[in-house]
N, C-alpha and C positions, 0 to 999 in steps of 0.2 A: 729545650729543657723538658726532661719526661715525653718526648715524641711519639714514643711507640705505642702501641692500640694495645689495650687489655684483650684477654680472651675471659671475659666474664661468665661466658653461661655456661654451665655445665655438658646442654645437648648445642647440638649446632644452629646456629644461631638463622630469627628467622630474615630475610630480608627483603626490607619494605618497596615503597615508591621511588627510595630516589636511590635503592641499589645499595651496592656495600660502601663503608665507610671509605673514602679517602683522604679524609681529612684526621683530627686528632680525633678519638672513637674516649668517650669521659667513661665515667663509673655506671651511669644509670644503665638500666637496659633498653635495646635499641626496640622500637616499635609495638611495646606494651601497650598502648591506649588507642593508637591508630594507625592504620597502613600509610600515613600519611606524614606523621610526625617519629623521629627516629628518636629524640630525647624529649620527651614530655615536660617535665620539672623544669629541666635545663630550658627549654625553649620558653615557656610562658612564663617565667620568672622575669625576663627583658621586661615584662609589665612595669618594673618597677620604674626601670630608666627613661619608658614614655611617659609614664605622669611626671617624676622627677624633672625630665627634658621640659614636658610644657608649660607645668607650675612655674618652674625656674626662670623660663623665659617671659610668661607674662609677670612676674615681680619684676626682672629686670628691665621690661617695658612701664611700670606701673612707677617704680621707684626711682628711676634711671641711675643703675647700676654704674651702664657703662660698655661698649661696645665689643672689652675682653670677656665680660662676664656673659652676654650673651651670647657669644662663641663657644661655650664652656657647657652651656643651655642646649645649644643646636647640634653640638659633638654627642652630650650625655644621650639626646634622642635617637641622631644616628647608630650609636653605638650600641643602643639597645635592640634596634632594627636589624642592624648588621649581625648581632649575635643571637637576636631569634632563626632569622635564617639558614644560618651555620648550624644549628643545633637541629634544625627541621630535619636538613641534609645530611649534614657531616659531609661535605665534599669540602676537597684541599682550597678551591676555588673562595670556595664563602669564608674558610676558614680565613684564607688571607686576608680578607674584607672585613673580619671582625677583627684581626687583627691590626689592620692598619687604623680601624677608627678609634680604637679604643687606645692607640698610641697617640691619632688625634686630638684623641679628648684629652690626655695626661699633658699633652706637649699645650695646647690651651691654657690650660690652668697652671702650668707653669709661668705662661707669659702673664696670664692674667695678675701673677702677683704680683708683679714688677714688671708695670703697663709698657712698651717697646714706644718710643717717639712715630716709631714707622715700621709699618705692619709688616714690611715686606722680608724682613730679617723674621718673621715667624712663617711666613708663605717657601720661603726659601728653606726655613730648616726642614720646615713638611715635607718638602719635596725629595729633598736629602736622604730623609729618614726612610720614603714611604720606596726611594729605590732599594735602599739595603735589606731592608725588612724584605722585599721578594729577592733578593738574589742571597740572603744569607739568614735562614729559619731561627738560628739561636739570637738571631739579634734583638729582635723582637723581645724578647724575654728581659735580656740585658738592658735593652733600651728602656722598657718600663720600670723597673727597679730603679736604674738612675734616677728617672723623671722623678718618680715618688721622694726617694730622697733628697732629693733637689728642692722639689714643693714644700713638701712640711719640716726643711731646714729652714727657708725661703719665710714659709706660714710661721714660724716661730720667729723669729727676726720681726717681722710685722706686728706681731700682737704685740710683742714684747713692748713695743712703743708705748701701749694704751696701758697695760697693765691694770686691767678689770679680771676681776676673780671669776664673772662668768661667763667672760671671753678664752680665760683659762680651761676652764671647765669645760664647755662647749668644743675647744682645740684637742685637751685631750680626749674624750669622749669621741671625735674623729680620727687621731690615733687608734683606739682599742677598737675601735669597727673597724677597721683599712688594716689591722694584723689580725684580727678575726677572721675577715676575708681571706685574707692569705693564707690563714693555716687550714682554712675550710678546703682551697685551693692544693694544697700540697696533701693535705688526707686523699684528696677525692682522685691524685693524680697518680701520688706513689704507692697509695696502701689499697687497691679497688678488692684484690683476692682477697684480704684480711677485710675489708668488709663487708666482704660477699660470704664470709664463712661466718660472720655472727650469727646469733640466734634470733638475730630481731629488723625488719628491711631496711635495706640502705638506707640511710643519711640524708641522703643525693646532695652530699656540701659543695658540689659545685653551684646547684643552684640558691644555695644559701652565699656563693660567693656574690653572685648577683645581687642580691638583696642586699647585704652589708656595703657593696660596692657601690649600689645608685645611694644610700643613704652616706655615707662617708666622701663622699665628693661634693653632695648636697651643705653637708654639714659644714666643711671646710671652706666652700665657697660662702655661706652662709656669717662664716666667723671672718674672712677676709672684706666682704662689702661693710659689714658691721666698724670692723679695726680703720680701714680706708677712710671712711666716712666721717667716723670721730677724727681723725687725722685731718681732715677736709672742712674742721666744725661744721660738719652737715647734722645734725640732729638726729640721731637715729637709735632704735634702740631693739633687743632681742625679742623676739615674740617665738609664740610655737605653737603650729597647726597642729590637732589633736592632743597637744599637752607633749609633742615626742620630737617634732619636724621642724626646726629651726628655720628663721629668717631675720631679716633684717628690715625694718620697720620705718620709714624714714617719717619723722614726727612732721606734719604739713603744717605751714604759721597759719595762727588766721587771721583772715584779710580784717 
């Protein structure tokens, strides 16, 4: 989907440490800030997915989630990992690497809604997946769409059970970030010369897709241990880090 590389700069473009792009070439321009990093924006925006990845997992150490959710935790890190590096490079190589984690991470929290009796029906579709994604480039693309709409079909079904107003809330509010991401995604992919011809500098919405992205996984997962847990009469209730960052709270008795 959108494969081919922009020719964004005007003069010829200059090129850095790790050579020309072979990989997918975004909107920002390549080696502005350092001979070393080829998307700037793009690459140290993944910041988001390493705090999101290790907050995430110590809650679900802390609260005991539950062994899907913290699969969900250690993809969101990888994944961030994985797409700092690709963005450093732009080689095909890393690309693929971002792309398989990040199919990873979607195919997780797919299971994670509707827990598997046995893991291996999720280790098994990984495997499935993580072949076609290298022998067939458009799959990747297709295959994450599904997963999404699969998830927050999946995520609605779940809530629907509890039917608290700001479990609602919270669900769509992860809705409108995960299509915010999206369109940040398709600006930065299909329109790059029409934003390179404004009068004012780029956007760089890819790496606003990042941002939207670790916050809208957070969020979702945030509103699924929430929904589960009432389901489970565990006690628990919505809280949020900074007044903005959702979780799930599990109220401790006391002794």
């Amino acid at each position: 989907m959108f494969s081919y590389n922009h020719n964004h700069n005007h003069e010829e473009e200059f090129v850095g440490f790790w050579g020309k792009p072979t990989g997918i070439d975004w909107c920002e321009e390549n080696y502005v800030y350092s001979n070393y990093i080829a998307e700037f924006w793009n690459s140290f925006t993944n910041i988001s997915f390493f705090i999101i990845g290790i907050w995430g997992f110590k809650l679900c150490k802390r609260y005991n989630y539950g062994y899907s959710f913290e699969l969900v935790y250690i993809f969101t890190f990888i994944t961030g990992l994985a797409s700092f590096f690709f963005h450093i490079t732009l080689w095909w190589s890393t690309q693929k690497v971002d792309e398989l984690s990040e199919s990873g991470l979607l195919l997780t929290f797919a299971y994670m809604i509707k827990q598997p009796k046995h893991y291996s029906i999720l280790y098994g579709h990984g495997c499935i997946m993580s072949i076609l994604i290298l022998l067939f480039p458009i799959f990747c693309e297709v295959h994450l769409v599904a997963l999404i709409l699969y998830s927050f079909w999946q995520s609605k079904q779940e809530i629907n059970r509890i039917k608290k107003q700001e479990l609602f809330r919270l669900f769509y509010k992860g809705c409108f970030t995960i299509s915010a991401s999206f369109l940040c995604w398709v600006l930065d992919r299909a329109f790059c010369d029409f934003l390179h011809s404004l009068p004012f500098p780029n956007p760089q919405f890819h790496a606003w897709w990042h941002l939207f992205c670790a916050y809208s996984i957070h969020s979702c997962a945030a509103a699924i241990a929430y929904a589960q847990n009432n389901l489970n009469n565990i006690p628990t209730e919505l809280r949020y880090k900074f007044r903005c960052i959702p979780y799930a709270h599990v109220i401790q008795k006391k002794s």
